[in-house]
C-alpha positions as CSV (number, residue, x, y, z in Angstrom):
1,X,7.5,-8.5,21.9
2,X,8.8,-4.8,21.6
3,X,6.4,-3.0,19.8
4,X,7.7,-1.0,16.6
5,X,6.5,2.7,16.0
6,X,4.6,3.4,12.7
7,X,5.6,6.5,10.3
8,X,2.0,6.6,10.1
9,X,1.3,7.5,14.0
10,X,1.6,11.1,13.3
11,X,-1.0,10.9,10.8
12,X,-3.0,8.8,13.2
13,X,-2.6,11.7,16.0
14,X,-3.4,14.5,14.0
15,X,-6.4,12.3,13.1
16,X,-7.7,12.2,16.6
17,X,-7.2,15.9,17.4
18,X,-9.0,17.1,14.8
19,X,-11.8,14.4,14.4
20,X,-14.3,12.3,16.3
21,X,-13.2,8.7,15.3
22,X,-10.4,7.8,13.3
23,X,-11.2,4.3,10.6
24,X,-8.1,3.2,10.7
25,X,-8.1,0.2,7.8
26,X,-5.8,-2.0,6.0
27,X,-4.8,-5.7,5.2
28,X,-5.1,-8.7,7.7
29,X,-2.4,-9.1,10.4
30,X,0.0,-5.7,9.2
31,X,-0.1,-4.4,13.0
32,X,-3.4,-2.1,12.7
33,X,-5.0,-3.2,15.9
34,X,-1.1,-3.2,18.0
35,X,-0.7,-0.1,16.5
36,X,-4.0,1.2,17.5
37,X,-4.2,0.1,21.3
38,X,-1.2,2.6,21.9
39,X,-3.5,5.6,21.7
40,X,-6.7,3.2,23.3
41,X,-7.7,3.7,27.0
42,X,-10.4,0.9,26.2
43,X,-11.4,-1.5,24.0
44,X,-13.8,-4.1,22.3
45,X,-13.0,-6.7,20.4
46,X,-15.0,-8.5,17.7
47,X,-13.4,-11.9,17.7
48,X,-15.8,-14.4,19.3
49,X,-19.5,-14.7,17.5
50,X,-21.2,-14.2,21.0
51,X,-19.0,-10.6,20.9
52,X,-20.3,-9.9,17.0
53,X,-23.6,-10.6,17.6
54,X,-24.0,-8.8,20.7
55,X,-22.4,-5.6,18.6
56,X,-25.0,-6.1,15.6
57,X,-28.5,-6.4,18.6
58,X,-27.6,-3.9,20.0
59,X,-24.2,-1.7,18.7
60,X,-24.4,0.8,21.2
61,X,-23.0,-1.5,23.5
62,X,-20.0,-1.6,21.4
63,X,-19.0,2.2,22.1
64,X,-18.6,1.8,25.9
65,X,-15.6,2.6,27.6
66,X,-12.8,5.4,28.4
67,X,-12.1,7.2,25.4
68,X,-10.2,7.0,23.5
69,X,-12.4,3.9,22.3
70,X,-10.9,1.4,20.1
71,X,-13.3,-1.3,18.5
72,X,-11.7,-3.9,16.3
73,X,-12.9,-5.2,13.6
74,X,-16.1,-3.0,13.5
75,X,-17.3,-3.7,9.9
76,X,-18.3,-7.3,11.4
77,X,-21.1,-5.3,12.8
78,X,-21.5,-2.6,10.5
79,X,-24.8,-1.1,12.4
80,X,-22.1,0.6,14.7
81,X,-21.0,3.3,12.0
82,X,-24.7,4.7,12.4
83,X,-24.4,4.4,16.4
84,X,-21.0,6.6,16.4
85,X,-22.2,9.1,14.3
86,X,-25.2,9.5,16.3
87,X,-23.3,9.5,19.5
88,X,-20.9,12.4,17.8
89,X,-23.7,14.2,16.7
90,X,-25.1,14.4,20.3
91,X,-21.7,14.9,22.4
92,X,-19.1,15.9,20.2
93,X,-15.6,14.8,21.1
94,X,-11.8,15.2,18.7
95,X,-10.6,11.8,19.1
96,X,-13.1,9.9,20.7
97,X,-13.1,6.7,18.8
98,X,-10.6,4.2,17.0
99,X,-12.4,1.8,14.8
100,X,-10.4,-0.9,12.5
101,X,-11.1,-3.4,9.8
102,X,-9.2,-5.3,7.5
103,X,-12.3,-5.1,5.1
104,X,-14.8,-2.7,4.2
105,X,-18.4,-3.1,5.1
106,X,-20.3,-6.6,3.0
107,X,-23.1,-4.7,3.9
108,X,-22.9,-0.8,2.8
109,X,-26.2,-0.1,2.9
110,X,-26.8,-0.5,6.7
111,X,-24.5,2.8,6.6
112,X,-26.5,5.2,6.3
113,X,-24.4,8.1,7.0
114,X,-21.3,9.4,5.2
115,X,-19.7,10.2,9.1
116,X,-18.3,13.4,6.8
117,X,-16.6,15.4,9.3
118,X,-16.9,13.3,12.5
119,X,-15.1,10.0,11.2
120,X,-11.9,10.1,9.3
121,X,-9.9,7.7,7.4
122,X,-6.5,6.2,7.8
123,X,-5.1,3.4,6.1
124,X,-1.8,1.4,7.8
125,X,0.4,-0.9,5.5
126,X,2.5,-3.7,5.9
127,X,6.4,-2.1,6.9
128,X,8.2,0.1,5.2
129,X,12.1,-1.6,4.8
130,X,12.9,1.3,7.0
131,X,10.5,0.1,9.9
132,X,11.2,-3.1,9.4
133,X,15.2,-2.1,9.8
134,X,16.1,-3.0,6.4
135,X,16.6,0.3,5.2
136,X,19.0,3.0,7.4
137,X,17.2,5.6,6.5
138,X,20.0,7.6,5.6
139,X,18.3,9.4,2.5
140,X,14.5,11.7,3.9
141,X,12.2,12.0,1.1
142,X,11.0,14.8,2.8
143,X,14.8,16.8,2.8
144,X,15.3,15.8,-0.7
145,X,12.1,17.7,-1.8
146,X,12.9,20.5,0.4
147,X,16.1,20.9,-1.3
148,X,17.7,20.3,2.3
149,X,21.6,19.1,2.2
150,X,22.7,15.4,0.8
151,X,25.3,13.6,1.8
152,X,26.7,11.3,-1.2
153,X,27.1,7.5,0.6
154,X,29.6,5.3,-1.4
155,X,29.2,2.2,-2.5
156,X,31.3,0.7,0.3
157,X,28.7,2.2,2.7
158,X,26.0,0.1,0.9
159,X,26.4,-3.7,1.8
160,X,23.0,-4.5,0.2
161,X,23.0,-7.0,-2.7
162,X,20.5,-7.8,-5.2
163,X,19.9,-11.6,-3.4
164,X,19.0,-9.4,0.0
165,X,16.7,-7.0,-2.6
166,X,15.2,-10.8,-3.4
167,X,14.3,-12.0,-0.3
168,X,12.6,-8.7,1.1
169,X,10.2,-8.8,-1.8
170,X,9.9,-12.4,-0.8
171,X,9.3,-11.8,2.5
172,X,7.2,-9.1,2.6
173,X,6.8,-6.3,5.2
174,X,4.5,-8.4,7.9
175,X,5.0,-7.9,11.3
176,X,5.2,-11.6,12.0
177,X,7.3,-12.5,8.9
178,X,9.7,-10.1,9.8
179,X,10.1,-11.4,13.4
180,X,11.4,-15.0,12.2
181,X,14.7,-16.0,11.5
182,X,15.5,-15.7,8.2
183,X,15.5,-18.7,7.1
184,X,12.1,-19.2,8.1
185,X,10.9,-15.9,7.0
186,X,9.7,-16.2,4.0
187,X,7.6,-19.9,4.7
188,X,6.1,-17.6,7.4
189,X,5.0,-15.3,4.8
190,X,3.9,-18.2,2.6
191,X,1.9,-19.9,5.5
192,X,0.0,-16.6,5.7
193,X,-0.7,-16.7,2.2
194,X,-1.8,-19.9,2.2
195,X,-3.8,-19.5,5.6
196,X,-5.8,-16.2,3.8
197,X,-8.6,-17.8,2.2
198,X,-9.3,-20.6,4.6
199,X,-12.2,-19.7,7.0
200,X,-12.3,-21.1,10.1
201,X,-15.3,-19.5,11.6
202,X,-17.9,-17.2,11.1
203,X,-16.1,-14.7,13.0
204,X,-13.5,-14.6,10.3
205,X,-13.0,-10.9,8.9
206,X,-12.9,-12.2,5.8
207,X,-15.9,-15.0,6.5
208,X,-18.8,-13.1,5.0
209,X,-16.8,-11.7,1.9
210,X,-16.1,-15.4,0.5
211,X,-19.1,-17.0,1.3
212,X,-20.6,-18.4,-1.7
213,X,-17.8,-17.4,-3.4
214,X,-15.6,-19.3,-6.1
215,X,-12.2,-19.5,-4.1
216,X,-10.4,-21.2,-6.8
217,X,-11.6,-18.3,-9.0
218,X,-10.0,-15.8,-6.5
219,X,-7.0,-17.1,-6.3
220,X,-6.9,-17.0,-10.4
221,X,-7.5,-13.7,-10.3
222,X,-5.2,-13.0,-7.8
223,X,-2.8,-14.7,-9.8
224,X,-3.6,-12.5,-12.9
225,X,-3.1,-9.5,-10.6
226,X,0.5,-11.1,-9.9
227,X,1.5,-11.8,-13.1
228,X,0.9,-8.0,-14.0
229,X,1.7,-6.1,-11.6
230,X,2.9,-2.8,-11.5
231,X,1.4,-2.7,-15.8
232,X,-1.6,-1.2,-16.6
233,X,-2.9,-4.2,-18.2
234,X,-6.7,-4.2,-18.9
235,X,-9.1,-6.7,-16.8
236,X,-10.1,-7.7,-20.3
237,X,-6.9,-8.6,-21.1
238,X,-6.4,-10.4,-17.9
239,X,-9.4,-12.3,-18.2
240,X,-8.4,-13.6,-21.5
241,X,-5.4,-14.8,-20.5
242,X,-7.2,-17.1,-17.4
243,X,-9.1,-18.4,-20.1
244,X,-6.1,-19.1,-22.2
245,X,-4.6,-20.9,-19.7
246,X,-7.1,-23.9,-19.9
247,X,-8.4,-23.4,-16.6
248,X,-11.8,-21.9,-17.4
249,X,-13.3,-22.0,-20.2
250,X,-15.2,-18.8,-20.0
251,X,-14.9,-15.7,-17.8
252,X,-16.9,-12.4,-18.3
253,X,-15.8,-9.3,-17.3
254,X,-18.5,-8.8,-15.0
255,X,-17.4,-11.7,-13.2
256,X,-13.7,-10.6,-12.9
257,X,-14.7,-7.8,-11.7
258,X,-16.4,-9.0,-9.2
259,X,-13.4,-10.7,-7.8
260,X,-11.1,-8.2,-8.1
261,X,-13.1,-6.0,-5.7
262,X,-13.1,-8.7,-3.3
263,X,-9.6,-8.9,-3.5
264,X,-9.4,-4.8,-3.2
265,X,-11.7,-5.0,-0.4
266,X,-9.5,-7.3,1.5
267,X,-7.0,-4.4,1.0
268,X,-4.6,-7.2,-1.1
269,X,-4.4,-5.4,-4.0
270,X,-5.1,-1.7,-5.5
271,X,-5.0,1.0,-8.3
272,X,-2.2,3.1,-8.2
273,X,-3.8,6.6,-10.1
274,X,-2.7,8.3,-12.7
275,X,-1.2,12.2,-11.6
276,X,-3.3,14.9,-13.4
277,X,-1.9,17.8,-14.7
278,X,-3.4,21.3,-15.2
279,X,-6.0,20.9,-18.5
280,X,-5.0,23.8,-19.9
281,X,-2.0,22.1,-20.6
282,X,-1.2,20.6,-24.5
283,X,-0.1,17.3,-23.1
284,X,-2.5,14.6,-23.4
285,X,-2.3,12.2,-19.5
286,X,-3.2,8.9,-19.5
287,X,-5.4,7.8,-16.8
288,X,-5.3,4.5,-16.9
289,X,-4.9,3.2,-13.0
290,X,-1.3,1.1,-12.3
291,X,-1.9,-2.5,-10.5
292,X,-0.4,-2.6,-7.5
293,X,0.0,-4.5,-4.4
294,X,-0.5,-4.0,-0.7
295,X,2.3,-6.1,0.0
296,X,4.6,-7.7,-2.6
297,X,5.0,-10.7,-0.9
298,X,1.5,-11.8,-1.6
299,X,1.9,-11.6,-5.5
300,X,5.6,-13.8,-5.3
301,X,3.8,-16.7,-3.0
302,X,0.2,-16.8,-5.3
303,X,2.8,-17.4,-8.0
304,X,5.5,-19.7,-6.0
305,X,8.3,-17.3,-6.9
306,X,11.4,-17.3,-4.5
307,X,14.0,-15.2,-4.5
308,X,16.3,-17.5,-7.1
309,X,13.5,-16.9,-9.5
310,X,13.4,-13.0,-9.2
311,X,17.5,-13.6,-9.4
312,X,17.4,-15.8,-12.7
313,X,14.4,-12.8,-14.3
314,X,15.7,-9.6,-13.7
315,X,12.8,-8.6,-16.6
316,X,10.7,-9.7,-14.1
317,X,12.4,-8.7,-10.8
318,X,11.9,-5.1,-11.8
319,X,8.5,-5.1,-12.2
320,X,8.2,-7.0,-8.2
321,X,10.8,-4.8,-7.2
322,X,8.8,-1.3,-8.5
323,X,5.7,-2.6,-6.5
324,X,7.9,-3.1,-3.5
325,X,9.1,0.4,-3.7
326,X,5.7,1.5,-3.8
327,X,4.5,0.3,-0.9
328,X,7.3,1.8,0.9
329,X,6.7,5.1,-1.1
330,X,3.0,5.2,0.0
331,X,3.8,5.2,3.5
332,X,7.0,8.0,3.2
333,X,4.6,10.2,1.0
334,X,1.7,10.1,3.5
335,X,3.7,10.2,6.9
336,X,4.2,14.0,4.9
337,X,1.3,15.0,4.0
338,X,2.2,14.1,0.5
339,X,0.2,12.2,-2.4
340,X,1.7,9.3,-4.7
341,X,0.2,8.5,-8.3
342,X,2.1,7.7,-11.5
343,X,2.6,9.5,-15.0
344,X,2.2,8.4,-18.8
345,X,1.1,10.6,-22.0
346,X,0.0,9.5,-25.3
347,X,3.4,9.4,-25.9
348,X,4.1,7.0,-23.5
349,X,6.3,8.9,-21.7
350,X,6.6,7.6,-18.0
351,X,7.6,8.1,-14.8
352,X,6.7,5.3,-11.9
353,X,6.1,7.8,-9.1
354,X,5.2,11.5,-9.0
355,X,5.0,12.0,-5.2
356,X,3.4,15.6,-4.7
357,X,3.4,17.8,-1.6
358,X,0.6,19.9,-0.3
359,X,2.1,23.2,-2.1
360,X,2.3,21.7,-5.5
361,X,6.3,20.6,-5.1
362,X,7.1,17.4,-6.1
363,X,9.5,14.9,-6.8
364,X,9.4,12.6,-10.1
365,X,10.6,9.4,-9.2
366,X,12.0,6.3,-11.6
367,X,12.3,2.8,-10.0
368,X,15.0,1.0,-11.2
369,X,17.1,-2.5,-10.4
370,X,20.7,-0.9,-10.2
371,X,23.1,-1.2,-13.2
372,X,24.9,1.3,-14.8
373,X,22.7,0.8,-18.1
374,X,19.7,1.1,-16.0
375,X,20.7,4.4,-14.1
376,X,21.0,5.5,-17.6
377,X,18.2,4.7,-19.2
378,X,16.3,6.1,-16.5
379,X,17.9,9.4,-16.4
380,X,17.3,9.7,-19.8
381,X,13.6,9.3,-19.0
382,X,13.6,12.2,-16.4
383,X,15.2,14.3,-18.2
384,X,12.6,14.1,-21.3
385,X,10.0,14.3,-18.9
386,X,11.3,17.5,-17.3
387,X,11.8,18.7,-20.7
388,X,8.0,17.9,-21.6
389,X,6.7,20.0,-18.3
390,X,9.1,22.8,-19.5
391,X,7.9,23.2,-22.6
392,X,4.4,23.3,-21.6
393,X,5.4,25.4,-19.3
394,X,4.2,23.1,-16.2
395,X,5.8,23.8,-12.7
396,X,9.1,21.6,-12.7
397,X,9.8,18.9,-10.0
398,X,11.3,20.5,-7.3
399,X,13.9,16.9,-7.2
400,X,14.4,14.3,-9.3
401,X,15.2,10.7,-7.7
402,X,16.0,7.1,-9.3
403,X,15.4,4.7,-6.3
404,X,17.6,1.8,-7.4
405,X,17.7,-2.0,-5.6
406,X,21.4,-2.0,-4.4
407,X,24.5,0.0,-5.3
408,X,25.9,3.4,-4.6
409,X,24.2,6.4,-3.3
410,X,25.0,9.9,-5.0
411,X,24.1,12.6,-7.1
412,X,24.7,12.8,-11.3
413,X,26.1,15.6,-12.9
414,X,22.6,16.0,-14.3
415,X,21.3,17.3,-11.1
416,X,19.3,12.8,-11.0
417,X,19.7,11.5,-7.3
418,X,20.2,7.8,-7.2
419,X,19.3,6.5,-3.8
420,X,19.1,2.7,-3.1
421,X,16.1,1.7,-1.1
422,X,17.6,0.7,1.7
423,X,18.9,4.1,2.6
424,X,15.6,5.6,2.4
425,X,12.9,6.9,4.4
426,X,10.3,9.4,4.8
C-alpha cells in the first residue's frame, strides 16, 4: 500500500528538531502510527497485554531502541510519560522520542510531570479532501492570505457535484475508507463506526475508557452531538432533548458530561473556540465553544444518514457540510502555523471560520452549499462583519473567502473569493 504524505509532517519535523518527544495524538485508525514510523528508526508497540504490562512493570523498557523512538499507544501504560521525562532530564536529545495515542491518559494522575519543554504536542486528523485526492488543490490558503496572485477557475473546470459533496461527508476522510471502491466506501466507514465501541480485549485503546460504562448512553450522546453539530447548542439543551425522545427518562448534566468527555477523549468529537478580539474593543464576543467533529463521517453513520438524505435536506446538509470543511480547515491552518476558531457577537453576527496567522493577518471565512442565493447571503455577512471591525477600528482581514460545496471558482466585485472545496488546500 503506497503510503500518503501528511500536510501535517512539517509540523511533525519542526517538532522533533526543536523538542525531546513529540505526542503525536488523534482518533483511532486516521494513519497516526503509519505516519509516525516514517521518521522512527525503532519501535514498540503496545498491542498484545503481555507487551502493556511489561511497559506499566517496568516502563523504562519501553524507551529502548535507535532514536528516533516511536512507542504506540503509550497512554496504555501511562507510567512511561514520567520515564521519558526523566530520561530527557538526564540526556537531553531534540527529537528523541515519538509517542502516539488515540486517547488521552484514564489515569492522569500517574503523570506527574507537565513534560513542558521536553514533550510537545501534535495532533493528526483524518484526510484532508486534498490528501485524500478529492480536492486539486488548485486554490493555497496560505497565497490567499498572503495576498499572492489567483487564478479565477471556471465552472467548466469544476466537475464536482453536490451528490460527490454527499458522499465525501459520508465517507469520511479514513485512510481505509478511502482505499475502497466507492461503492464500498462508505459501508467501510460504517463498519468502523459500528466496530468503535466493541471491545475485544483488554488491550483495546479504547478498553479501559468504557469499562463500566453505559454504551447505549454513549452512543445517545453521540447522537446528540450529531444532531447539532457545527450549533452551539447547550449540553442542557441536548440533554433535554434525549430525554424527550422517550429513551431515558432522566439525564443530569453531570452525567452528560461525563460522556461527552469520553467521547472528546477518544478524539471523536470537539469544541471549536470562539476568536477573541482585543477587550478594549466596544464589541461584545460570544464565547460559547462550536460542536464539532473529528471526522464528519462519524456523526452521518451514528445517525444512519446517507448521502440521498443530505441530498433531500439541504437545511441539514449545510450544517454536515460546514463541519466537513472544518476538518479540512484545521489541518490547512496548522500545516501554517495558523489558528482556526469561529466568530459571533451579541448581535449575532457570524462568521464560521476566522483562520489567523502568527502576525495577526487573517482570513474570515463563510461556509456555504453553493447557490447563487447562498453566495449572496454570505457575502452580505462578510461584508457587515468587515464593516463591524472597521468601525471599531479592529485590524481588517487581510482576505475574505466563502468556501462553497460545488460550483465555480472566482473572485466578486466585492473583493469575496468563492473557492469550492475541492480546489483547496493549505
Amino acid at each position: 500500500m503506497k503510503y500518503v504524505k501528511r500536510l501535517i509532517e512539517k509540523n511533525l519535523m519542526d517538532k522533533l528538531n526543536s523538542a525531546g518527544c513529540v505526542v503525536v495524538t488523534g482518533p483511532k485508525f486516521c494513519g497516526k502510527s503509519t505516519m509516525c514510523k516514517q521518521y522512527a528508526k525503532s519501535s514498540t508497540q503496545l498491542k498484545s497485554t503481555n507487551d502493556i504490562e511489561l511497559a506499566r512493570s517496568d516502563p523504562r523498557s519501553a524507551l529502548v531502541g535507535e532514536n528516533p523512538h516511536l512507542i504506540d499507544e503509550w497512554q496504555k501504560a501511562p507510567e512511561i510519560w514520567n520515564e521519558i521525562k526523566n530520561d530527557l532530564d538526564d540526556d537531553y536529545e531534540f527529537g528523541k522520542y515519538i509517542i502516539t495515542g488515540s486517547t488521552t491518559p484514564i489515569n492522569p494522575e500517574k503523570i506527574q510531570h507537565s513534560g513542558a519543554g521536553r514533550i510537545t504536542p501534535l495532533t493528526l486528523r483524518p484526510f484532508t479532501l486534498y490528501e485524500s485526492g478529492d480536492s486539486n488543490g488548485l486554490i493555497s490558503l496560505e497565497k490567499l492570505i498572503k495576498e499572492e496572485s489567483f487564478q479565477t477557475v471556471y465552472v467548466k473546470d469544476n466537475r464536482t457535484s453536490l451528490a460527490d459533496i454527499a458522499f465525501l461527508v459520508c465517507r469520511g476522510g479514513w485512510p481505509i475508507s478511502t482505499l475502497a471502491k466507492k461503492e464500498y466506501a462508505i459501508e467501510v466507514t460504517k463498519n468502523y463506526y459500528a466496530g468503535l465501541f466493541n471491545i475485544e480485549n483488554e488491550s483495546d485503546e479504547f478498553a479501559e475508557f468504557l469499562k463500566n460504562k453505559d454504551i447505549e448512553l454513549l452512543k445517545l450522546v453521540l447522537k446528540s452531538y450529531a444532531r447539532n453539530i457545527s450549533t452551539q447548542c447547550k449540553k442542557t439543551t441536548m440533554a433535554r432533548e434525549i430525554i424527550e425522545s422517550g429513551v431515558r427518562s432522566t439525564l443530569d448534566e453531570d452525567t452528560f458530561t461525563t460522556y461527552e468527555n469520553i467521547l472528546k477523549s477518544l478524539f471523536i468529537i470537539f469544541d471549536m473556540p470562539a476568536w477573541n478580539l482585543n477587550l478594549r474593543t466596544s464589541v461584545s464576543v460570544r464565547t460559547t465553544p462550536t460542536h464539532h467533529f473529528y471526522d464528519t463521517s462519524i456523526a452521518t453513520a451514528a445517525l444512519g444518514i446517507q448521502p440521498s438524505d443530505l441530498l433531500g435536506d439541504l437545511k441539514s446538509f449545510g450544517y454536515f457540510f460546514e463541519d466537513l470543511v472544518i476538518r479540512d480547515l484545521y489541518v490547512y491552518a496548522e500545516s501554517i502555523g495558523a489558528t482556526l476558531k469561529h466568530y459571533r457577537d451579541s448581535s449575532n453576527q457570524e462568521v464560521d471560520a476566522i483562520v489567523e496567522m502568527e502576525n495577526g493577518d487573517y482570513a474570515a471565512i463563510e461556509i456555504k452549499i453553493y447557490s447563487e442565493n447562498n453566495v449572496k447571503e454570505g457575502i452580505k455577512s462578510l461584508i457587515s462583519f468587515n464593516r463591524k471591525m472597521e468601525d471599531s477600528m479592529m485590524k481588517l482581514p487581510k482576505i475574505q473567502i466563502i468556501v462553497t460545496s460545488h460550483g465555480p471558482c472566482y473572485k466578486t466585485n466585492e473583493g469575496v473569493y468563492i473557492v469550492p472545496v475541492t480546489m483547496l488546500k493549505n
